[in-house]
PQR file of N, CA, C, O and H, with PARSE charges and radii, in Angstrom:
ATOM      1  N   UNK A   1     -16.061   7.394   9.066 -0.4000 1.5000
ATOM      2  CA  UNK A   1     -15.538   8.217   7.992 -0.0000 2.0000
ATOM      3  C   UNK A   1     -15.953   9.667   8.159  0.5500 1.7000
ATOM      4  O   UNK A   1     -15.581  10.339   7.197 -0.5500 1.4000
ATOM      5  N   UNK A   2     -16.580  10.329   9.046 -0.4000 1.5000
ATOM      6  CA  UNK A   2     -17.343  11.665   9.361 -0.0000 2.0000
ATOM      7  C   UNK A   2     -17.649  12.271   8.044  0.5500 1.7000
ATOM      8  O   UNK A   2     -17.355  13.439   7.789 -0.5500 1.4000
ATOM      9  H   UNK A   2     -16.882   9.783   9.827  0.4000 1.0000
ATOM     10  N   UNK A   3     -18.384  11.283   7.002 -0.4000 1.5000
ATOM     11  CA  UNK A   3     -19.346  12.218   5.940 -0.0000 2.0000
ATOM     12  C   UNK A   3     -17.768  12.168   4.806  0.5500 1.7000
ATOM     13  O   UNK A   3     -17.914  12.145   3.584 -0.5500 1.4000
ATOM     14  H   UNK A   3     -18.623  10.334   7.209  0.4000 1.0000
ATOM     15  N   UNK A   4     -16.782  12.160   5.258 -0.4000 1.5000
ATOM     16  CA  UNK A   4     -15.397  12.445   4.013 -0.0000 2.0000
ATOM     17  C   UNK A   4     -16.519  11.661   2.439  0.5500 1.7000
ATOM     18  O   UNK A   4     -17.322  10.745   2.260 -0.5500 1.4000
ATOM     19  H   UNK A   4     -16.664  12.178   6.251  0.4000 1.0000
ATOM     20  N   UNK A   5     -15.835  12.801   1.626 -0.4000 1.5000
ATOM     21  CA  UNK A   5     -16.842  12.030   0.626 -0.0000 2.0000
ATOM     22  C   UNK A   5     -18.277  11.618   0.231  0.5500 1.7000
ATOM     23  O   UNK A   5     -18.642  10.851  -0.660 -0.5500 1.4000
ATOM     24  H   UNK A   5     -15.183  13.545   1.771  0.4000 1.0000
ATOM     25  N   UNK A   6     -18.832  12.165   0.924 -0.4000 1.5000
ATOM     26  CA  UNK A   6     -20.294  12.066   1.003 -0.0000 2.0000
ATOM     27  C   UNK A   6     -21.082  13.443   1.510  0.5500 1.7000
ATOM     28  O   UNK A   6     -21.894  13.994   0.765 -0.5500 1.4000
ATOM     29  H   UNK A   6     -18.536  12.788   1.648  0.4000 1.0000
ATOM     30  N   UNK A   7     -20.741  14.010   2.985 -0.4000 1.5000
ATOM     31  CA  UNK A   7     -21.828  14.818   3.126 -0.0000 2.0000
ATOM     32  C   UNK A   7     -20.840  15.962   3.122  0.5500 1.7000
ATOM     33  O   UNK A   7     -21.240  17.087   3.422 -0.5500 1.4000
ATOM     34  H   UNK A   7     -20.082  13.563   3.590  0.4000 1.0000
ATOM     35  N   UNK A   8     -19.012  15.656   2.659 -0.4000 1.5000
ATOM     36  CA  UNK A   8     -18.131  16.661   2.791 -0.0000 2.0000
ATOM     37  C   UNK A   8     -17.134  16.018   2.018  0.5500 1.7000
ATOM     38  O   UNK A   8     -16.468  14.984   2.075 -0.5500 1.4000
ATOM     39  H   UNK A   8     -18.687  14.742   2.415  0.4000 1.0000
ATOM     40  N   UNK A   9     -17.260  16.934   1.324 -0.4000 1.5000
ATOM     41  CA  UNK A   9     -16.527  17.094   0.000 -0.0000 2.0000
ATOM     42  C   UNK A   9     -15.090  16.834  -0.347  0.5500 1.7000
ATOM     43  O   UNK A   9     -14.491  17.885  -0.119 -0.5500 1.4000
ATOM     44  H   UNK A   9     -17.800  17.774   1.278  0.4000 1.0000
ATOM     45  N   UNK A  10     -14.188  15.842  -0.831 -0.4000 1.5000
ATOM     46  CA  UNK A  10     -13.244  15.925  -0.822 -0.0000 2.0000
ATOM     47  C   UNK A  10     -12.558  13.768  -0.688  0.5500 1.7000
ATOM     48  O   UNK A  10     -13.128  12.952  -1.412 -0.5500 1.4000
ATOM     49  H   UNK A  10     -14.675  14.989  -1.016  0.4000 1.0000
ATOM     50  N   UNK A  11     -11.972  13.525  -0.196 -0.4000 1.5000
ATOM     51  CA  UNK A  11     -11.438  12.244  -0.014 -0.0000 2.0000
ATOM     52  C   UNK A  11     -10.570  12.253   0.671  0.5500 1.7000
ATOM     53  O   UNK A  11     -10.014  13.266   1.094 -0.5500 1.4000
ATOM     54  H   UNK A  11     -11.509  14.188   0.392  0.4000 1.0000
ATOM     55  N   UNK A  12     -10.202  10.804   0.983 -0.4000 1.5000
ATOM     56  CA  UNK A  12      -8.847  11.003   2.246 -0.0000 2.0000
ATOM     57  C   UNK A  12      -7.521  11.094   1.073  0.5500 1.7000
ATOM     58  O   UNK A  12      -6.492  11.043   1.747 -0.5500 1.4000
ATOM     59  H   UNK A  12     -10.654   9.981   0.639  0.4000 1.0000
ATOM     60  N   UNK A  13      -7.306  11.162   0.187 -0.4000 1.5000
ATOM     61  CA  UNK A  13      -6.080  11.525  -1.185 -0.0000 2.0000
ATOM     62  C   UNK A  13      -5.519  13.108  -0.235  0.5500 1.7000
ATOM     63  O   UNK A  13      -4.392  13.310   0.217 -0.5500 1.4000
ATOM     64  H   UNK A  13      -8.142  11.204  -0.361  0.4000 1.0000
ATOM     65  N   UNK A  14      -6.854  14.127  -0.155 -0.4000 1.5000
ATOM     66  CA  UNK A  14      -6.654  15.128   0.474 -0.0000 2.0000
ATOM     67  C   UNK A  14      -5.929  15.503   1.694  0.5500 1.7000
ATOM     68  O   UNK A  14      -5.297  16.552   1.810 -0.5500 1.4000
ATOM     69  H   UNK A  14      -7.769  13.962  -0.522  0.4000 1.0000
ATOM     70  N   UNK A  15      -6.042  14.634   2.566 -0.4000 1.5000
ATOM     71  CA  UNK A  15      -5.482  14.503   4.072 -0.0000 2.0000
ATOM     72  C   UNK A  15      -4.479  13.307   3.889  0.5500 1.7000
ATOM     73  O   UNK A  15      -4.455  12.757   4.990 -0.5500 1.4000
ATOM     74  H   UNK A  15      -6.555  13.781   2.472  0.4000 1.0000
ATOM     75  N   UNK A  16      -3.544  12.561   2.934 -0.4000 1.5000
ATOM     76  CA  UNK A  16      -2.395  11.693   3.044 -0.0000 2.0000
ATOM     77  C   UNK A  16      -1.444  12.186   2.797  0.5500 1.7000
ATOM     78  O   UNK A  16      -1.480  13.010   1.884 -0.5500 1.4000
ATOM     79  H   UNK A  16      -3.563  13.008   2.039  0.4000 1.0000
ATOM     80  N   UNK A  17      -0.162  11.927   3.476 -0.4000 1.5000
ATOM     81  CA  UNK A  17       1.017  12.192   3.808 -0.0000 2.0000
ATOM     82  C   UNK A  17       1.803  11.076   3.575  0.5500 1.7000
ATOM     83  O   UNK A  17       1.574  10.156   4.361 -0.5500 1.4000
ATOM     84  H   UNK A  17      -0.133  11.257   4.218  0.4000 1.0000
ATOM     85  N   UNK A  18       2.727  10.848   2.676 -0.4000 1.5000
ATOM     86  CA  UNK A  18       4.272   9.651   2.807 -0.0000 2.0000
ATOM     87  C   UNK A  18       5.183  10.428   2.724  0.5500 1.7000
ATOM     88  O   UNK A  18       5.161  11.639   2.505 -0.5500 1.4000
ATOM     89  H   UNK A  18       2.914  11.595   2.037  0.4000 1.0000
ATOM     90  N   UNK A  19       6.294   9.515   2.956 -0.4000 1.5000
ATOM     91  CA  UNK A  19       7.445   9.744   2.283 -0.0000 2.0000
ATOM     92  C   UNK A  19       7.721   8.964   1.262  0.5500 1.7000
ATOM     93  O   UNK A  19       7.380   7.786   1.162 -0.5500 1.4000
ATOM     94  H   UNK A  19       6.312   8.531   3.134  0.4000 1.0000
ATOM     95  N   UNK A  20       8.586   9.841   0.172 -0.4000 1.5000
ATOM     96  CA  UNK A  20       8.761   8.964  -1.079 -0.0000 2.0000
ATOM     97  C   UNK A  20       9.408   8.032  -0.953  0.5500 1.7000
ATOM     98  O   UNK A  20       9.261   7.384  -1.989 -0.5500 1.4000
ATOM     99  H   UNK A  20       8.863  10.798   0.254  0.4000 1.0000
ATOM    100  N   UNK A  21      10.298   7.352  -0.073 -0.4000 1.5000
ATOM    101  CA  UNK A  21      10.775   5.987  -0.143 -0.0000 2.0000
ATOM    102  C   UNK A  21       9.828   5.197   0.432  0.5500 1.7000
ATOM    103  O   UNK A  21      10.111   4.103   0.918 -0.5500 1.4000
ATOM    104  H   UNK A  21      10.418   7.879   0.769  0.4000 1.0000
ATOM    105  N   UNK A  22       8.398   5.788   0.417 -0.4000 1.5000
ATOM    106  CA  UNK A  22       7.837   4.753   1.022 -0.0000 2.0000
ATOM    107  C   UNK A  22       6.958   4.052  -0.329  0.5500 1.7000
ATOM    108  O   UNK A  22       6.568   2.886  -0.391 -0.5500 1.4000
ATOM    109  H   UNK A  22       8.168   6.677   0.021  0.4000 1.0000
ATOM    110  N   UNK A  23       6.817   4.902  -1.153 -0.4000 1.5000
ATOM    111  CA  UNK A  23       6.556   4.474  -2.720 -0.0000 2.0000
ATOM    112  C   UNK A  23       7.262   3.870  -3.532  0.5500 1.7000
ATOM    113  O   UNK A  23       8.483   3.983  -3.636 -0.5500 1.4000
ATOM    114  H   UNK A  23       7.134   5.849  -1.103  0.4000 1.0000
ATOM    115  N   UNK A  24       6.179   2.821  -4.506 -0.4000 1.5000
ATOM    116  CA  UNK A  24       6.792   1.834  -5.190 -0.0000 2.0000
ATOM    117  C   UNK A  24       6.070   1.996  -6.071  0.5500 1.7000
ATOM    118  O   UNK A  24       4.859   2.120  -5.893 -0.5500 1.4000
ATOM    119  H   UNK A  24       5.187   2.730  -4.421  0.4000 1.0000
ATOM    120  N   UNK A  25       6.701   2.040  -7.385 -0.4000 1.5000
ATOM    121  CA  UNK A  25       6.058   2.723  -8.418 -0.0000 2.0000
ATOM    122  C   UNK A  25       5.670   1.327  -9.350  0.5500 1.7000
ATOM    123  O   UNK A  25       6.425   0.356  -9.297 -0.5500 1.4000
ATOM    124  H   UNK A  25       7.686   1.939  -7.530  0.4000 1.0000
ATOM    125  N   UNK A  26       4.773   1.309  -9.972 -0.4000 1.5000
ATOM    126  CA  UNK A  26       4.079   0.317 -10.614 -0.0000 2.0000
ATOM    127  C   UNK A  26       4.692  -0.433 -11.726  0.5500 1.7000
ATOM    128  O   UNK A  26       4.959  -1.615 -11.941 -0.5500 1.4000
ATOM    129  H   UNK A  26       4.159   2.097 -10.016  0.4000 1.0000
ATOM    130  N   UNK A  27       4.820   0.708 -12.369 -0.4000 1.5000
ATOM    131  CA  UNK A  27       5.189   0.442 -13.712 -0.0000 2.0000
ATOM    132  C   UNK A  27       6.467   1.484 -13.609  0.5500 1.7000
ATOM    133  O   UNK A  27       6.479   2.427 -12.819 -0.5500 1.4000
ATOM    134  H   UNK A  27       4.603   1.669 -12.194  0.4000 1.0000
ATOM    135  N   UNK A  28       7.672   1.138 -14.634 -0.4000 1.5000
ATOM    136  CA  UNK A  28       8.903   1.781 -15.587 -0.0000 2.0000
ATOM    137  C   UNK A  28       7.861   3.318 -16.244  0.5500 1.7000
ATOM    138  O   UNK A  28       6.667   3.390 -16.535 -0.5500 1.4000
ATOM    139  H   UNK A  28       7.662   0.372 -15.276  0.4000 1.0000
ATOM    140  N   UNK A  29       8.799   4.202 -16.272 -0.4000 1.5000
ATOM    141  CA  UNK A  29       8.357   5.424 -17.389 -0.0000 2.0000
ATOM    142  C   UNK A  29       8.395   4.283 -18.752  0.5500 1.7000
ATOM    143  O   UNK A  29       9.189   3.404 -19.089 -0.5500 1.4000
ATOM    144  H   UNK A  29       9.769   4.144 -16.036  0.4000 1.0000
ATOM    145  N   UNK A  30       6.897   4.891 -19.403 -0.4000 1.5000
ATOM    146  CA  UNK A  30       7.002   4.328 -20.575 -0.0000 2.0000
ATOM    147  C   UNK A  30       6.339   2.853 -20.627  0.5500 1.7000
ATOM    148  O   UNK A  30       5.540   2.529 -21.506 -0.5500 1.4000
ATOM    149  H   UNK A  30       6.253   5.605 -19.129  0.4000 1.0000
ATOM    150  N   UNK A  31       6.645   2.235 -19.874 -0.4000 1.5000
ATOM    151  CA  UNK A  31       6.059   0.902 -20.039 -0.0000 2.0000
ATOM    152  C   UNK A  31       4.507   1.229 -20.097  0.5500 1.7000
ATOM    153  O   UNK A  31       4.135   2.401 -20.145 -0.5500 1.4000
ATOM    154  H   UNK A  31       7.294   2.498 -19.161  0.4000 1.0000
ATOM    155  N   UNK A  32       3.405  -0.069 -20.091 -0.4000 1.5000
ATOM    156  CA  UNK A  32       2.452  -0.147 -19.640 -0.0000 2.0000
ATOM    157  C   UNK A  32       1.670  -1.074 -19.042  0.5500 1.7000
ATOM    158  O   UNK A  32       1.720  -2.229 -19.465 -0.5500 1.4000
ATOM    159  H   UNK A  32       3.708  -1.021 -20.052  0.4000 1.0000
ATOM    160  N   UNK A  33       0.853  -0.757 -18.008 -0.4000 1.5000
ATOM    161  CA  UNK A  33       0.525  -1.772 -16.782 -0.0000 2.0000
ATOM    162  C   UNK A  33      -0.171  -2.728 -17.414  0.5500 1.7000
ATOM    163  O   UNK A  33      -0.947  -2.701 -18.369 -0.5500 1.4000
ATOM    164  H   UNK A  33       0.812   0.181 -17.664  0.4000 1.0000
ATOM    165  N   UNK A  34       0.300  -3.708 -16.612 -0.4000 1.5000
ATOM    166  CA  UNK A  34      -0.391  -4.673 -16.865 -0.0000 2.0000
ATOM    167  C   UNK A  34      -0.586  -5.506 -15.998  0.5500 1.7000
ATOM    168  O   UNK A  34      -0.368  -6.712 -16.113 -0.5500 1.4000
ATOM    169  H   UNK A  34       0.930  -3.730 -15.836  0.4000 1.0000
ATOM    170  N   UNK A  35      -1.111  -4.820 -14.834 -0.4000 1.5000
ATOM    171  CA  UNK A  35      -2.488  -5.338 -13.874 -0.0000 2.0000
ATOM    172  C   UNK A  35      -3.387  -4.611 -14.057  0.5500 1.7000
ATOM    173  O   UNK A  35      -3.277  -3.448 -14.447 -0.5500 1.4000
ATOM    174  H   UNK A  35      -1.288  -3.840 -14.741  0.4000 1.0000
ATOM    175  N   UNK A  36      -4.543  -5.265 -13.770 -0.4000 1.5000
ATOM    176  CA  UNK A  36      -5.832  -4.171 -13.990 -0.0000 2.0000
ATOM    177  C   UNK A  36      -6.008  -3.584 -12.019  0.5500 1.7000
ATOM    178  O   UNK A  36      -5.446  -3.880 -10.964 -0.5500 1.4000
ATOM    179  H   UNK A  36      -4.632  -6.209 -13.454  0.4000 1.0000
ATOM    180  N   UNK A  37      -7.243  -2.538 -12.500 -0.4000 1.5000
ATOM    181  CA  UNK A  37      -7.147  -1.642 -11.412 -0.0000 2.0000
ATOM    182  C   UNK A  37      -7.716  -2.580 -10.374  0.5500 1.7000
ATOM    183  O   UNK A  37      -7.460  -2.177  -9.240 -0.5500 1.4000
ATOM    184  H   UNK A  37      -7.700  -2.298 -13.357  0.4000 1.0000
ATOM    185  N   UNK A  38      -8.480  -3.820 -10.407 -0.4000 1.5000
ATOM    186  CA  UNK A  38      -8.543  -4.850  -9.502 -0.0000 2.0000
ATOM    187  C   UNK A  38      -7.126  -5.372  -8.427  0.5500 1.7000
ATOM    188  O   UNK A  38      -6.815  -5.183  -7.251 -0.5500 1.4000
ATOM    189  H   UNK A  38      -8.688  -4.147 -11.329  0.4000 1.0000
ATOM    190  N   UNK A  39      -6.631  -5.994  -9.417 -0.4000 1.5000
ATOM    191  CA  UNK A  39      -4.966  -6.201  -8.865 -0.0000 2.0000
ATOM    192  C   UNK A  39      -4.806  -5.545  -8.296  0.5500 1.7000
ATOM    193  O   UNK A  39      -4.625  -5.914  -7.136 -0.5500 1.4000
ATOM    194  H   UNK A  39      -6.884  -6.147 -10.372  0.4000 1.0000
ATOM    195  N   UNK A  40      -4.728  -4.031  -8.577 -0.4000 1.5000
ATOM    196  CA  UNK A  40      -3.487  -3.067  -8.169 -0.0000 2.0000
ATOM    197  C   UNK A  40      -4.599  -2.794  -6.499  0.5500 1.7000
ATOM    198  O   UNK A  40      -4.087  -2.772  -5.380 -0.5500 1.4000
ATOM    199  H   UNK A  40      -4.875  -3.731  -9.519  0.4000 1.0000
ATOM    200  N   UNK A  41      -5.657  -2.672  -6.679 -0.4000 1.5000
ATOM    201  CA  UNK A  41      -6.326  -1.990  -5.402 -0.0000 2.0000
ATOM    202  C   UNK A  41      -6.021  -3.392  -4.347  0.5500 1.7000
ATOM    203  O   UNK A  41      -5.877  -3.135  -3.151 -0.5500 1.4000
ATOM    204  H   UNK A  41      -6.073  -2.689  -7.588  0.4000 1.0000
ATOM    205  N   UNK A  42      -5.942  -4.595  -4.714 -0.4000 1.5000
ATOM    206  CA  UNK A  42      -5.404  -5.755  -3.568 -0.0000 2.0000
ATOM    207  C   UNK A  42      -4.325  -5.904  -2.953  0.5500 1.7000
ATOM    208  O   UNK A  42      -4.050  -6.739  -2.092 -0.5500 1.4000
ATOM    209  H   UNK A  42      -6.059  -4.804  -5.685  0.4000 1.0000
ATOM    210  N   UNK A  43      -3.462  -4.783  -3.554 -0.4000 1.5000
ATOM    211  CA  UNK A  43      -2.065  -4.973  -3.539 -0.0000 2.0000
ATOM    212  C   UNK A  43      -1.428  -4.534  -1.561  0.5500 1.7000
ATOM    213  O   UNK A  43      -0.539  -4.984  -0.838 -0.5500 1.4000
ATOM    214  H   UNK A  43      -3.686  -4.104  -4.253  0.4000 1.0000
ATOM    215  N   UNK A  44      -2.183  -3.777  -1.453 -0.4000 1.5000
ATOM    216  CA  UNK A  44      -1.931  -3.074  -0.076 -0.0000 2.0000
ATOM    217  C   UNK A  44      -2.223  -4.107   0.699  0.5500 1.7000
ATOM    218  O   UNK A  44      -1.283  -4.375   1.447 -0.5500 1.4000
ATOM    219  H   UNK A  44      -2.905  -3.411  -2.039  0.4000 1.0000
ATOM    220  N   UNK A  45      -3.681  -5.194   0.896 -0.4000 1.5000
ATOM    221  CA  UNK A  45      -4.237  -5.800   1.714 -0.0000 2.0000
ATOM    222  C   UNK A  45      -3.715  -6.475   1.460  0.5500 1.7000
ATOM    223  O   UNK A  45      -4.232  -7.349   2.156 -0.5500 1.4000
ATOM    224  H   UNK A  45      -4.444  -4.976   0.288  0.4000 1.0000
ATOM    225  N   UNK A  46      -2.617  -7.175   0.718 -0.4000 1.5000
ATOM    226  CA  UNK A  46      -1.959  -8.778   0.476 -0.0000 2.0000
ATOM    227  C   UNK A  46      -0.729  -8.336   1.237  0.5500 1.7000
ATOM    228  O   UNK A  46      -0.130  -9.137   1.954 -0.5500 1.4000
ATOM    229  H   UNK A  46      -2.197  -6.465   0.153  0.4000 1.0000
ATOM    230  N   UNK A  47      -0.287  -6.917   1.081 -0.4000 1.5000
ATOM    231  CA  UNK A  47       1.162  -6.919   1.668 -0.0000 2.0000
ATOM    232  C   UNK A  47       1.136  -6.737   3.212  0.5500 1.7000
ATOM    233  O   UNK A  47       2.061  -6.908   4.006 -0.5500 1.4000
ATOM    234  H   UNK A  47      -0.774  -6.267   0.498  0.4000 1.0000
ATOM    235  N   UNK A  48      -0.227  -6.326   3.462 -0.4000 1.5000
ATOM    236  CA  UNK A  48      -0.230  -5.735   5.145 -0.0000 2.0000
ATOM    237  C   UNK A  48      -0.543  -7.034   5.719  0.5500 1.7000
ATOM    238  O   UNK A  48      -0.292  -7.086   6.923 -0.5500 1.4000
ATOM    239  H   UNK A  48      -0.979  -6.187   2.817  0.4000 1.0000
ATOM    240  N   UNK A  49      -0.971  -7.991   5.261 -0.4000 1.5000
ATOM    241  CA  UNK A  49      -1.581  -9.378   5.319 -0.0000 2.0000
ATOM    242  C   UNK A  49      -0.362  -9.966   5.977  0.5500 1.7000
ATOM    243  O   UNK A  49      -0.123 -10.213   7.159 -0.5500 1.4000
ATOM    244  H   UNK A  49      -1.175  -7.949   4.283  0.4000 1.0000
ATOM    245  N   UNK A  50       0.450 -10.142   4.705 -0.4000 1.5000
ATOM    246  CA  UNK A  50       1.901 -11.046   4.992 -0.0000 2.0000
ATOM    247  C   UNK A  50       2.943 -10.018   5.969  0.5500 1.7000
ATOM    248  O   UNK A  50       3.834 -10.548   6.633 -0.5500 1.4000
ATOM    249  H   UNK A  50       0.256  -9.940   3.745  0.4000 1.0000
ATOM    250  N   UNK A  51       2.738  -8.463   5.988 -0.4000 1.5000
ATOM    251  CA  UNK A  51       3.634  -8.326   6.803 -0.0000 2.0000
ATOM    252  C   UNK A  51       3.835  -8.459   8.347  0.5500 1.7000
ATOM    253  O   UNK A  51       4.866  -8.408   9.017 -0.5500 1.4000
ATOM    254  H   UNK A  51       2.015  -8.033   5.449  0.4000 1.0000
ATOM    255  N   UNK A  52       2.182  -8.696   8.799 -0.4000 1.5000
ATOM    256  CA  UNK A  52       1.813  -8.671  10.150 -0.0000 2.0000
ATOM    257  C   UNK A  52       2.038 -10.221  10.373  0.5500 1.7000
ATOM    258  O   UNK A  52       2.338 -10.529  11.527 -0.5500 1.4000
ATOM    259  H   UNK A  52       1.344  -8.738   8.255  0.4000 1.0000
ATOM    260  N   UNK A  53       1.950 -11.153   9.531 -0.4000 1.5000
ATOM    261  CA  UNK A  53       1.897 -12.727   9.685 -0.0000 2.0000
ATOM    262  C   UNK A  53       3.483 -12.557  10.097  0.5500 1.7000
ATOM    263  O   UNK A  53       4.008 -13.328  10.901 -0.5500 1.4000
ATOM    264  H   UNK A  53       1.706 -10.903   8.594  0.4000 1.0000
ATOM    265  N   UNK A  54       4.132 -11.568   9.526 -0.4000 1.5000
ATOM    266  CA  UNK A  54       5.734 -12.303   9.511 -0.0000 2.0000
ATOM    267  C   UNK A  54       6.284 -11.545  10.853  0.5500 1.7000
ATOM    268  O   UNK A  54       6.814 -12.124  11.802 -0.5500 1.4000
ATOM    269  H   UNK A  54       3.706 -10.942   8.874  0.4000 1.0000
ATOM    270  N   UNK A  55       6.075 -10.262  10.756 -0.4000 1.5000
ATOM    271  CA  UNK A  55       6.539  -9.499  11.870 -0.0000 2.0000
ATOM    272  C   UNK A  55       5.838  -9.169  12.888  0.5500 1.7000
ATOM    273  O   UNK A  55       6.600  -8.730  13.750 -0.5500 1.4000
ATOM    274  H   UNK A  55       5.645  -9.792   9.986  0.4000 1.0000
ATOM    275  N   UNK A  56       4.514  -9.156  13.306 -0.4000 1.5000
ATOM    276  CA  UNK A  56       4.012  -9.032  14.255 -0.0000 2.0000
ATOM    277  C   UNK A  56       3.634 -10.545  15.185  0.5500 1.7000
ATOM    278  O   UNK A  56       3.774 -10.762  16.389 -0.5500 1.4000
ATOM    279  H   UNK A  56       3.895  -9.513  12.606  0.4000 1.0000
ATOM    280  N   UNK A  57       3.004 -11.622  13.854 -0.4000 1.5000
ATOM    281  CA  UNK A  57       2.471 -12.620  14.904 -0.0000 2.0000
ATOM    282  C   UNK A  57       4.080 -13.667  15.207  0.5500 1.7000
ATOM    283  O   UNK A  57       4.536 -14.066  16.279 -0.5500 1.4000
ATOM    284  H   UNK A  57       2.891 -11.445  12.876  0.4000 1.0000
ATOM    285  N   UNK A  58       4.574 -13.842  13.887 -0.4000 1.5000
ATOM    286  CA  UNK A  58       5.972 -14.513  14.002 -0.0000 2.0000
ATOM    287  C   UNK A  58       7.176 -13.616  15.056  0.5500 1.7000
ATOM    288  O   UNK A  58       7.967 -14.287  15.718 -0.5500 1.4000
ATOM    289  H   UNK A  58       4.204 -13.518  13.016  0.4000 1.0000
ATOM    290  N   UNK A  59       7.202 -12.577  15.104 -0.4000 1.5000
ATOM    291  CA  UNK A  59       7.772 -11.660  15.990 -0.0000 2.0000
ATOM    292  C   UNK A  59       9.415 -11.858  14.752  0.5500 1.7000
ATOM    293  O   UNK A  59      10.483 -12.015  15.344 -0.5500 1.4000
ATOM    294  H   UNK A  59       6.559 -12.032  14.566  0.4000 1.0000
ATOM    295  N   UNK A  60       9.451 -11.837  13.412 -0.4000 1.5000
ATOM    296  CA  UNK A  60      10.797 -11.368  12.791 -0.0000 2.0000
ATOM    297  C   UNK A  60      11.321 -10.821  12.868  0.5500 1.7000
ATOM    298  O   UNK A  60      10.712  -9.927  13.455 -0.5500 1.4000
ATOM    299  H   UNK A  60       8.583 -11.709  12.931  0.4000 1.0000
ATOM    300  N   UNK A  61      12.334 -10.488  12.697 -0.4000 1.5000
ATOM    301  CA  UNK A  61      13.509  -9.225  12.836 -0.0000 2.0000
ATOM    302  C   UNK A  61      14.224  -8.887  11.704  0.5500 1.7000
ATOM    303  O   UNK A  61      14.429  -9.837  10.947 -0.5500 1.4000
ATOM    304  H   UNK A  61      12.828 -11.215  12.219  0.4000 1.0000
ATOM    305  N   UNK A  62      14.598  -7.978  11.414 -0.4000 1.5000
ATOM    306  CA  UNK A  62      15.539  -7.589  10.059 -0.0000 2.0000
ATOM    307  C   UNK A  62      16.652  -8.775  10.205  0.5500 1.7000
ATOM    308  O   UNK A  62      16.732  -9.591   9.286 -0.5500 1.4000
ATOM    309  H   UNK A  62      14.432  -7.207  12.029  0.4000 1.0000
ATOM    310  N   UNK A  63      17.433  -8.879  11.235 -0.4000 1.5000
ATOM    311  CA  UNK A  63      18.348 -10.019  11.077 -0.0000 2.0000
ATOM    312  C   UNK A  63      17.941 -11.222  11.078  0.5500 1.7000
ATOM    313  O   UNK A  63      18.680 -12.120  11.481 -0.5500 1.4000
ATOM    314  H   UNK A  63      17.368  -8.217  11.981  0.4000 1.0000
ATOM    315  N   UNK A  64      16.603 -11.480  10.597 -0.4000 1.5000
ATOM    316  CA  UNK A  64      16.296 -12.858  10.302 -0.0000 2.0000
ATOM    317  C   UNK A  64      16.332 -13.050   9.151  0.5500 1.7000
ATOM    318  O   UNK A  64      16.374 -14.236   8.825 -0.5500 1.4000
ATOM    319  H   UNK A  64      16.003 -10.750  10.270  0.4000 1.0000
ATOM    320  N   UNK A  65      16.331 -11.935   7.962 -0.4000 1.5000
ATOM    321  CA  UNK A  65      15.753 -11.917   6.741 -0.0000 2.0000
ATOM    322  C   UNK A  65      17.296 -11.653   6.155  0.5500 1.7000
ATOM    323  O   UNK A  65      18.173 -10.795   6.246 -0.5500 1.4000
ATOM    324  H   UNK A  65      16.297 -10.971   8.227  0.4000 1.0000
ATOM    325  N   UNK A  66      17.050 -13.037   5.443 -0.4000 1.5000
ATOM    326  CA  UNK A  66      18.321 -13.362   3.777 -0.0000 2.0000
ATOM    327  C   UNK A  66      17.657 -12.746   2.537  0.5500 1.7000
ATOM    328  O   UNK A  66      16.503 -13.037   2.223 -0.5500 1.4000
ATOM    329  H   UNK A  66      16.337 -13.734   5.369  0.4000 1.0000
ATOM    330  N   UNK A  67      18.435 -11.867   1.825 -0.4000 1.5000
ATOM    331  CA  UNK A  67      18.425 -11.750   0.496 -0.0000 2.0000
ATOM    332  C   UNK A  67      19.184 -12.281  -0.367  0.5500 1.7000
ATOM    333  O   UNK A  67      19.015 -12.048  -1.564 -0.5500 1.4000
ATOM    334  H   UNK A  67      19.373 -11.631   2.080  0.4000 1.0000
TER
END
């Protein structure tokens, strides 16, 4: 982590870059959440979990996948 946050000031929030279609927004304007901040922080490691099971070790393809 070279000190980020500790012996130098700041977080990696500071140095991230997306694109907005790469965001998925939680909640509706207006609504209110209802996962707690537990949930929501698992949410990345459950999806990177299943996406490497499906597409990296299974070797999937977009034309495998029915909606």
């Amino acid at each position: 982590m070279g000190g980020l946050g500790r012996t130098i000031p700041g977080n990696y929030a500071d140095y991230t870059v997306t694109r907005v279609g790469n965001i998925v927004p939680l909640v509706e304007p207006g609504e209110e959440m209802r996962l707690g901040w537990e949930e929501v922080a698992a949410l990345p490691e459950s999806y990177c979990t299943a996406w490497t099971c499906l597409f990296r070790n299974l070797g999937l393809e977009k034309r495998d996948i029915r909606c």
